[in-house]
ZATOR-597009 format. One line per 4 residues: number of its first residue (from 1); for each residue x, y, z of C-alpha. Coordinates in nm, 3 decimals. Layout:
N
NUM) X,Y,Z ~ ...
//
This chain:
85
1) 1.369,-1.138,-3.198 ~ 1.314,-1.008,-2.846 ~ 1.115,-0.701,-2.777 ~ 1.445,-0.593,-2.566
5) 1.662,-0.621,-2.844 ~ 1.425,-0.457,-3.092 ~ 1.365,-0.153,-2.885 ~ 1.742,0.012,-2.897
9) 1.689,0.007,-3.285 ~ 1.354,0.159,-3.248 ~ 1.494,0.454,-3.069 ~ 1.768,0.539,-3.259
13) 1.539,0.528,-3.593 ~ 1.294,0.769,-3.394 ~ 1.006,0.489,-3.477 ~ 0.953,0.541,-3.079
17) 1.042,0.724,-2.769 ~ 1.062,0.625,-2.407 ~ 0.726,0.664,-2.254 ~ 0.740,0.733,-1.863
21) 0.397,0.550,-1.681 ~ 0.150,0.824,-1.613 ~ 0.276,0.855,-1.209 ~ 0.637,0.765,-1.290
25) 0.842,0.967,-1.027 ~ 1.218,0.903,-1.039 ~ 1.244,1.001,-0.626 ~ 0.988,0.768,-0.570
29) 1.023,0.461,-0.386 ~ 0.747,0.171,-0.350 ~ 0.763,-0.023,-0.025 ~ 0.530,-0.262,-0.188
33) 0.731,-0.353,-0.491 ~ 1.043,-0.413,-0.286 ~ 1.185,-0.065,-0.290 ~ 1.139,-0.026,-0.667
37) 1.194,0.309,-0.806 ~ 0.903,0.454,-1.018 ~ 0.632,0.546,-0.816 ~ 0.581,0.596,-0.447
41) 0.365,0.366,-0.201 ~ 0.085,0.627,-0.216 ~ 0.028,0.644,-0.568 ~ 0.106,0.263,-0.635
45) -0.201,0.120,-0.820 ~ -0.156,-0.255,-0.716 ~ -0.115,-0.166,-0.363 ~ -0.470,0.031,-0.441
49) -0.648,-0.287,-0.596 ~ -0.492,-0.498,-0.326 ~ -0.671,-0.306,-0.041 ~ -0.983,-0.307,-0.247
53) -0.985,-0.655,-0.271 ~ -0.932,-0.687,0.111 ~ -1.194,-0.438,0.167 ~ -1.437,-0.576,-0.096
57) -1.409,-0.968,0.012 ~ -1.455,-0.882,0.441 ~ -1.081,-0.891,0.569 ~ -1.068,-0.526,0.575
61) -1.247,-0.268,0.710 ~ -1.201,0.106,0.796 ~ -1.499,0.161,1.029 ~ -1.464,0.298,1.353
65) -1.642,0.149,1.612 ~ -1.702,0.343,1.927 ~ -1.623,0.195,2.312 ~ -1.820,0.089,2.537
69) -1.769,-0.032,2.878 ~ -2.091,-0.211,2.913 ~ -1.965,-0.392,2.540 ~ -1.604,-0.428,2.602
73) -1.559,-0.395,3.023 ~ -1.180,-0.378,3.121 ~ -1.072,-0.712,3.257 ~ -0.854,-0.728,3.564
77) -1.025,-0.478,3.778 ~ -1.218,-0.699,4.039 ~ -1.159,-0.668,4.382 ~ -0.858,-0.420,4.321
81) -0.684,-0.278,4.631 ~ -0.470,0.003,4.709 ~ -0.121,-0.023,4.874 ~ -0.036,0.282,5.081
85) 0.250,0.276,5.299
//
């Protein structure tokens, strides 16, 4: 027997009770599980392990770096002109 069909009898013996996850939120909507109602895409735990991951093997990073022209000069700019009429 199925754990799906087992669980209607469980309820209506009281041997168990629904149990909501611990961020369930019925107006919630996860962009990361396709829409899925629970939980939004800020709480979402996967989506929280999944930038981890990113983070923790090199593809992701949240440092700011600061600009520089002598580092990163704008390209395009040699011998500009001016058009006046």
């Amino acid at each position: 027997m199925t754990y799906t069909k087992l669980l209607p009898t469980f309820l209506c013996n009281a041997l168990v009770e629904i149990c909501y996850p611990k961020f369930y939120d019925a107006n919630g909507k996860c962009d990361y599980h396709g829409g899925a109602v629970g939980h939004s895409s800020e709480n979402c735990q996967a989506l929280k392990f999944k930038v981890q991951w990113l983070i923790d093997s090199g593809w992701l990073s949240f440092q700011e770096e600061k600009l520089s022209v002598e580092k990163d000069p704008l390209s395009g700019h040699a011998g500009a002109s001016i058009n006046t009429i």
